[in-house]
N, C-alpha and C positions, 0 to 999 in steps of 0.2 A: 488840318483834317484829323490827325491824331487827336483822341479825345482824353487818352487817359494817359498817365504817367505808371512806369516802372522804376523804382529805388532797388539796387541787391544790397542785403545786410552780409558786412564781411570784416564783424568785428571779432569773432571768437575764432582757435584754434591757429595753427602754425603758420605762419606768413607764406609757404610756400604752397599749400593747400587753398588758404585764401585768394591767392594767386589769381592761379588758374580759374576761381569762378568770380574774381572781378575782371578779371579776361574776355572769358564766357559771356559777361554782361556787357561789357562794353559790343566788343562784337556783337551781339542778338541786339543792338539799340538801346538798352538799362537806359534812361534818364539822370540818372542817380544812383554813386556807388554809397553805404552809409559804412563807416569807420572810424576807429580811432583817432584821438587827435593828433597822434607821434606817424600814422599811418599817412597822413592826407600825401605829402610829397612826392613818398613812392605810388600811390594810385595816381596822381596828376602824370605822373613820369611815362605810364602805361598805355593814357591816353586822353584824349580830349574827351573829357566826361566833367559833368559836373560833380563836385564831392562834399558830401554830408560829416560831420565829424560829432562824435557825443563831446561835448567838451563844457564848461562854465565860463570860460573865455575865448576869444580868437586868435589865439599864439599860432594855430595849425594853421591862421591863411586859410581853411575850408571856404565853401561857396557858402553854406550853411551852417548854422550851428543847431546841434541837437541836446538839449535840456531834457534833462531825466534819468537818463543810465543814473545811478549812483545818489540819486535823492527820491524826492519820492515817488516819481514816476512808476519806477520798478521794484517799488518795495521798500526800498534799503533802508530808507526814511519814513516813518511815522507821519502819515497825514494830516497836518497841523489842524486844528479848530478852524483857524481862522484862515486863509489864502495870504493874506498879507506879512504870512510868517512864513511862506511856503520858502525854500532855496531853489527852487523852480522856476516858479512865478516870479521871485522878486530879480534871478539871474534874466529870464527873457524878457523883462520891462527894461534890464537894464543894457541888453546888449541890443532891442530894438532901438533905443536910445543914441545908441551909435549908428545908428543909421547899417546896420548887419541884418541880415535874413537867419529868421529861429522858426526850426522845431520843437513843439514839444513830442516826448515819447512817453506815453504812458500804459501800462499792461495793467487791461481791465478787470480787475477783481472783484467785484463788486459795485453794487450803485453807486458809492461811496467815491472810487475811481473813475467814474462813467461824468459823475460832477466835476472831480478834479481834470480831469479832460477839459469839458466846456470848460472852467474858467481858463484853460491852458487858449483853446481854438479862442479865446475872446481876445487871445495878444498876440498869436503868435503868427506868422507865414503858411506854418506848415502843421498838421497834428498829426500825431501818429499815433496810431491806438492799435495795440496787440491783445486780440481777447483769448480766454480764458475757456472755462465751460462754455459759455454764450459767446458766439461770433455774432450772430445777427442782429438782436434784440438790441444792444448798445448804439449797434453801429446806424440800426433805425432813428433812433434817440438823437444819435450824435448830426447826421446828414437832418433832420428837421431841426434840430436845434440850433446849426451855424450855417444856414442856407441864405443867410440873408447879412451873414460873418463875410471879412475877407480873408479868410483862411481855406488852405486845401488839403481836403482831409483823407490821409491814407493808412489805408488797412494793411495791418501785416497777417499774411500770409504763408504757408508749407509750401503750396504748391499752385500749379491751374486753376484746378479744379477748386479751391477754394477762393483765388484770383475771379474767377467768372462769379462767384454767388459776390464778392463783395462790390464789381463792377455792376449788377444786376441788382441788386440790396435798394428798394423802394423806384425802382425806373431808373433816376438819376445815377445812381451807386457811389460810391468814395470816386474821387479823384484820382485817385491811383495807389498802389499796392507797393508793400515792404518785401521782397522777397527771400524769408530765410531758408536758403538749402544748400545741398553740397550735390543734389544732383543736377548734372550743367543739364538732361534735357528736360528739366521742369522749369528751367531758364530762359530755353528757345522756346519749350511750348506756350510760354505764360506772357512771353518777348509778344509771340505771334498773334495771340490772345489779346493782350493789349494795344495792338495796332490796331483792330478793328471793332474793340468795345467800344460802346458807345455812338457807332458812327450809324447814322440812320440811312435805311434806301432814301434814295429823291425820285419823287411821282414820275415817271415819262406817261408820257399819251399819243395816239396815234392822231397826225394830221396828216387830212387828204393835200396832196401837189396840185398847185392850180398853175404853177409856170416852171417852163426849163429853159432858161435862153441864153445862148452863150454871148458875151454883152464885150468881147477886145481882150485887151490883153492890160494884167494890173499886177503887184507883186503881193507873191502867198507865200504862206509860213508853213513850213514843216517844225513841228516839234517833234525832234530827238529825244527822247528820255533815257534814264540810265534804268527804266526796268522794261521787260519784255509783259509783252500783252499777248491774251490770247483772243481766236472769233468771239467777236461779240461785246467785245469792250474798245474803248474811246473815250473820246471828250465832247464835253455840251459847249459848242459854239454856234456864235448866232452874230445877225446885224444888229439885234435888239435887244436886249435885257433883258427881257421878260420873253425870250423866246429862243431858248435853243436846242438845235440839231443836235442828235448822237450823232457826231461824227465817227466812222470805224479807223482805228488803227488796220497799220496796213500788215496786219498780222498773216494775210492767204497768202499762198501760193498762187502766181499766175503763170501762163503760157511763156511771157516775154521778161518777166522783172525776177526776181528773186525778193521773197518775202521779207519786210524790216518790223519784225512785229515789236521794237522801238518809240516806232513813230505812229506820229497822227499827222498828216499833211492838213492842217487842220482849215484854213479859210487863208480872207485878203488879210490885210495886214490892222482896214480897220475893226475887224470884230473880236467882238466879245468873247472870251473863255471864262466859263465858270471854274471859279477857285473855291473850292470849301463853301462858305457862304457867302462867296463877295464874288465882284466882274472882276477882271482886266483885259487889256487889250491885248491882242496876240502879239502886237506889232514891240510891246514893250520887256515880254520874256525873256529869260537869259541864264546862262548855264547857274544851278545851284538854283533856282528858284521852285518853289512847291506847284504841281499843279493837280487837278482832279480827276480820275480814270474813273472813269463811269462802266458798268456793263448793262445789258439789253434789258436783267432786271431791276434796275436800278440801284443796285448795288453800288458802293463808292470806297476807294481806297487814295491812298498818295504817290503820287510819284515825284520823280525831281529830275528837272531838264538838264539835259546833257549838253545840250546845242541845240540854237534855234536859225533856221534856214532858212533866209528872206533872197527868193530868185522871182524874177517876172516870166511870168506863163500865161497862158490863155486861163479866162476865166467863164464860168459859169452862173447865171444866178437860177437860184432853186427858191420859189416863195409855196408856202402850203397854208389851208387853213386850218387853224385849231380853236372851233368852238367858236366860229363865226369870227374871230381875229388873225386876221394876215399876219406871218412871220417870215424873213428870209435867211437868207443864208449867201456868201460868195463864196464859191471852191475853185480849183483849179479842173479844169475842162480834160480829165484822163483819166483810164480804166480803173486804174488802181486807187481812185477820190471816192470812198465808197459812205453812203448814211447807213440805218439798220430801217430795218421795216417791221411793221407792227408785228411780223410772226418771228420780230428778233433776229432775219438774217441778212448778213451785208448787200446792199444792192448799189451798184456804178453808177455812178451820177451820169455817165454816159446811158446807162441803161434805164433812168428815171422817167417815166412818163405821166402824164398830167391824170389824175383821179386816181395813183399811187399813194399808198398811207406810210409814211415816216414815224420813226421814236423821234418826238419835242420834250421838251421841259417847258413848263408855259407857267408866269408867274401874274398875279394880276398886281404889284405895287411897280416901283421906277425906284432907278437909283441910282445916286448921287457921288462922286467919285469910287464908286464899287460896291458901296454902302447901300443897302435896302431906304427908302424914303419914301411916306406916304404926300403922293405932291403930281401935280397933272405933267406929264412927262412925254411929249408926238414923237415915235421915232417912226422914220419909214422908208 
C-alpha cells in the first residue's frame, strides 16, 4: 500500500548526533538510512533498516551503493565531455556488473547536471538528485524522461514541506525522498507524509439489501491487527471480487462487549479481502501480513495482522444490488458484525433490513490468483 519510499541522509557531523536521527528514522519507518561506507556496521547494529553507503566499492557490505559524493555528481569532479570518461558512470556500470544495487547522487546545477542525472538513471537502481535554485523544473524533466527507465527516482529534500511538492511534482512525483536534517520532527512529519503520498481513495457506492438470511453455522475470521481503527473504517470483503462490503471494525462501544477497535471480524473463511490492489482469501492471512483499512470515504492506509481468528459461529448471508449486479457477503450472525451505510454509519447486520443501502466497492474485470484479468469470470 505504501507508495513512496523515505531515505535519511546521516553522512555529515559527529557520530553521536548522527545517531540519534538515524534513530529517529528507523523508528518513524525511514526506508533507507544514506552514510558513509566506514559507517554501514554501526547503523545495521541500530537496526533492521536497509543501508545506503557513498562509496566506489562494496567493502561496507551496504544494501546499496551510492556513486557521486566525491566525483562528479557533487561537484568535486569536472563533468567530462564525454560520459564514458565519467568516474561515476563508469564505477555504477561496473558495480551493477557485479550483480550489487547503485545509486547515483547528483546536485543539480544546472542543465548540464540535470543530463548528467539522466545518463546516471539509464544505469543505475536508484537516482538521487539534490536541486539547487530549481527544485521543480529538473525534477519535471527527470520523472518524464526515466518513466519508462527501471530506476527509482528520489528527490532530496529539507524538510515536509518540500517532501509533499516532490511527491506531488507532475501527479506521479519521485519515488521517494532523501531526507537531509537534524530536526527529528521534520522526520516523523515527513515519516507520516510518506505513508500516505501517493495512496488514491477507492470509489465505494451505495447498494440496496435485497436478502438477510441466516444460512447454519460455518467458520469466520476475525482479523486482529496491530493498529487501532476508529468509526468508520474497515476492510472491503466480499464472496466475489468484484464486489466488496465495507466491512466496520469493531471500533464502538456496545451495551454487552467492550470495544476491539483492532479488529474486523471480517466474513467466512472463503472470501475475499482486498489488499492494495490484489484479493486474498481471508481464510489464508497470518500474523505479519499487510492488509487494507479502508474508511466510509474511501480513504485507505495499511495495517498489519496481529492474529487471525478462525472459530465456528452462526453465519449470515447479506446479498445487495449494485447497478443491477448482485453481490454477497457471509458474516457472522452478532451485534457487534457491523457494514457502513451510505450515510457512512455502522449498522448490525442483525439490524440489516431488505431495501437498506450499504458502502460496496464494485469492480467490473475478474481476477486471477488476486491479479486484475480481463476474461469472463461467474461467481455467485
Amino acid at each position: 500500500m505504501k507508495d513512496k519510499m523515505i531515505w535519511i541522509k546521516a553522512d555529515e557531523g559527529n557520530w553521536d548526533d548522527r545517531k540519534i536521527v538515524i534513530t529517529t528514522g528507523i523508528e518513524s519507518g525511514a526506508d533507507c538510512i544514506l552514510v558513509n561506507g566506514a559507517d554501514v556496521s554501526k547503523v545495521k547494529e541500530l537496526g533492521n533498516v536497509k543501508v545506503a553507503a557513498f562509496a566506489y566499492d562494496n567493502k561496507s557490505e551496504a544494501d546499496i551503493i551510492v556513486v557521486g559524493k566525491g566525483g562528479e555528481g557533487d561537484g568535486t569532479k569536472p563533468l567530462p565531455p564525454d560520459y564514458g570518461g565519467s568516474l561515476d558512470v563508469t564505477t555504477a556500470i561496473r558495480l551493477k556488473e557485479k550483480g550489487i544495487k547503485v545509486a547515483g547522487y547528483v546536485i543539480i546545477r544546472n542543465k548540464e547536471y540535470e543530463n548528467f542525472a539522466a545518463e546516471l538513471g539509464n544505469i543505475c537502481d536508484y537516482l538521487i538528485t539534490v536541486g539547487t535554485d530549481w527544485q521543480v523544473i529538473p525534477l519535471e524533466n527527470l520523472i518524464a524522461g526515466l518513466q519508462k527507465k527501471n530506476v527509482k527516482l528520489i528527490s532530496g529534500v529539507k524538510n515536509s514541506e518540500q517532501a509533499k511538492l516532490a511527491f506531488e511534482t507532475m501527479e506521479h512525483g519521485s519515488d521517494g525522498v532523501l531526507l537531509d536534517t537534524k530536526d527529528l520532527n521534520q522526520i516523523k512529519k515527513t515519516a507520516v507524509l510518506a505513508e500516505s503520498a501517493g495512496v488514491k481513495d477507492i470509489e465505494l457506492k451505495a447498494a440496496v439489501v435485497t436478502r438477510v438470511d441466516p444460512i447454519g453455522m460455518g467458520d469466520r475470521v476475525c482479523v486482529d491487527t496491530c493498529n487501532l481503527m476508529v468509526r468508520g473504517e474497515g476492510m472491503l470483503v466480499g464472496s466475489q471480487s468484484n464486489g466488496m462490503f465495507l466491512v466496520h471494525s469493531e471500533s464502538e462501544e456496545s451495551p454487552y462487549v467492550a470495544s476491539r477497535p483492532f479488529r474486523v471480524n471480517a466474513g467466512a473463511v472463503h472470501a475475499y479481502i482486498k489488499v492494495g490492489e490484489k484479493t486474498r482469501y481471508l481464510s489464508e492471512l497470518k500474523a505479519g501480513d499487510e492488509v487494507t483499512i479502508v474508511d466510509a470515504d474511501g480513504g485507505q492506509r495499511t495495517g498489519v495482522v496481529g492474529r487471525v481468528k478462525i472459530e465456528r459461529r452462526p453465519l449470515v448471508l447479506v446479498e445487495a444490488d449494485i447497478d443491477g449486479k448482485i453481490v454477497k457477503n457471509i458474516l457472522q450472525n452478532a451485534e457487534t458484525i457491523k457494514l457502513v451505510t451510505k450515510d457512512k454509519k455502522p449498522v448490525s447486520v442483525t439490524d440489516l433490513k431488505v431495501g437498506d443501502e450499504i458502502l460496496v466497492h464494485s469492480e467490473d474485470i475478474g481476477r486471477h490468483f488476486g491479479m486484475k484479468i480481463e476474461e469472463t469470470i461467474i461467481e455467485k
